[in-house]
C-alpha positions in Angstrom: -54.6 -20.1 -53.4 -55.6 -22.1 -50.5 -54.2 -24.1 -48.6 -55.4 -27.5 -49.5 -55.0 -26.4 -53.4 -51.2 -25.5 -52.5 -51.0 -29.0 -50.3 -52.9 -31.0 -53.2 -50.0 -29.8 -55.7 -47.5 -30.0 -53.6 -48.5 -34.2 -52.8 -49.2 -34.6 -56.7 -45.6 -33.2 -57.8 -44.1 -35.2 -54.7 -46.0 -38.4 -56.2 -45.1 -37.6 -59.8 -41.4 -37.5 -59.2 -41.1 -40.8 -56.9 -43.0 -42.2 -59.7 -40.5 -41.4 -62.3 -37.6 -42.4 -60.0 -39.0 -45.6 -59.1 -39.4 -46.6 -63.1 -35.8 -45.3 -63.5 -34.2 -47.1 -60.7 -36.4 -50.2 -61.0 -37.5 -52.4 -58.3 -35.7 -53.3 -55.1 -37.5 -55.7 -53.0 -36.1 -59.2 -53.8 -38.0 -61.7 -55.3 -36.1 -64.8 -54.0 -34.7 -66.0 -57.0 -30.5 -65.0 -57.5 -30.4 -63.1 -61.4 -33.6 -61.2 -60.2 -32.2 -60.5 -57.0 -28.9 -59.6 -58.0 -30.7 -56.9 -60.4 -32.6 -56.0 -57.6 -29.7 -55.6 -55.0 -28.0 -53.2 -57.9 -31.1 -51.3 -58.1 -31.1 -50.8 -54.2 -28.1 -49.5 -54.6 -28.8 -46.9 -56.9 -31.7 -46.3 -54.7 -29.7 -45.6 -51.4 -27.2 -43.6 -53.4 -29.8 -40.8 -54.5 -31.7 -40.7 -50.7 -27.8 -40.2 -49.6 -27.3 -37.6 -52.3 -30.5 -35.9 -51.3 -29.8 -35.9 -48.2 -26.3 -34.5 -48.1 -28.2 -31.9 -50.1 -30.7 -31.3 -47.5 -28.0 -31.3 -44.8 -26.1 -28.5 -46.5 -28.9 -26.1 -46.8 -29.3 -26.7 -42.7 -26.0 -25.9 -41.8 -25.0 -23.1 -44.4 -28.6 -21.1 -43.5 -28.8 -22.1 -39.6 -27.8 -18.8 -38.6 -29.3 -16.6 -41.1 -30.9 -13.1 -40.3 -32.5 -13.6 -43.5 -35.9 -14.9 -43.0 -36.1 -17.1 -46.0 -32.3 -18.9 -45.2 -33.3 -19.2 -41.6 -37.2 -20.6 -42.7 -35.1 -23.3 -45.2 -32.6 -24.3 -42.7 -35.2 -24.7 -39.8 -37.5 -27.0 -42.2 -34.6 -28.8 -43.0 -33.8 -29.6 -39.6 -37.0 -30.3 -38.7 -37.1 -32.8 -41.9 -34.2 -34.4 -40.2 -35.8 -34.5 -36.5 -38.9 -36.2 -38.4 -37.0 -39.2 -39.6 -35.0 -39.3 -36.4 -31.8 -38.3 -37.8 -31.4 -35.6 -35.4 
């Protein structure tokens, strides 16, 4: 398979899945009127407590597989923590 066929799945399962969780959570960007809003406001909520979820998830496999002879721990936990360097976390 090459590598754009692997990339082109990869960005079309990535899209499908923030798809479904943005139908699921609903939207989150006020609309400047308070019962919308206050729905919205829930729904960010919701939101921010999955990305935390996910990445407490991602944070675990970084610091359980950091120091892993085995290559594929070692591979996870480095592109974990370069995940984390990307969005400025560390």
């Amino acid at each position: 398979m090459s590598i754009l066929i692997h990339y082109y799945k990869l960005i079309t399962k990535t899209m499908e899945l923030y798809n479904v969780v943005t139908k699921l959570i609903g939207p989150v960007d006020p609309a400047g009127e308070t019962n919308t809003d206050n729905e919205r406001f829930e729904n960010l909520k919701v939101m921010t407590d999955l990305v935390n979820r996910l990445l407490t998830d991602i944070d675990t496999v970084a610091y359980n597989n950091k120091d892993k002879k085995e290559f594929s721990k070692k591979r996870a936990a480095d592109y974990a923590i370069n995940f984390y360097k990307q969005i400025g976390i560390v």
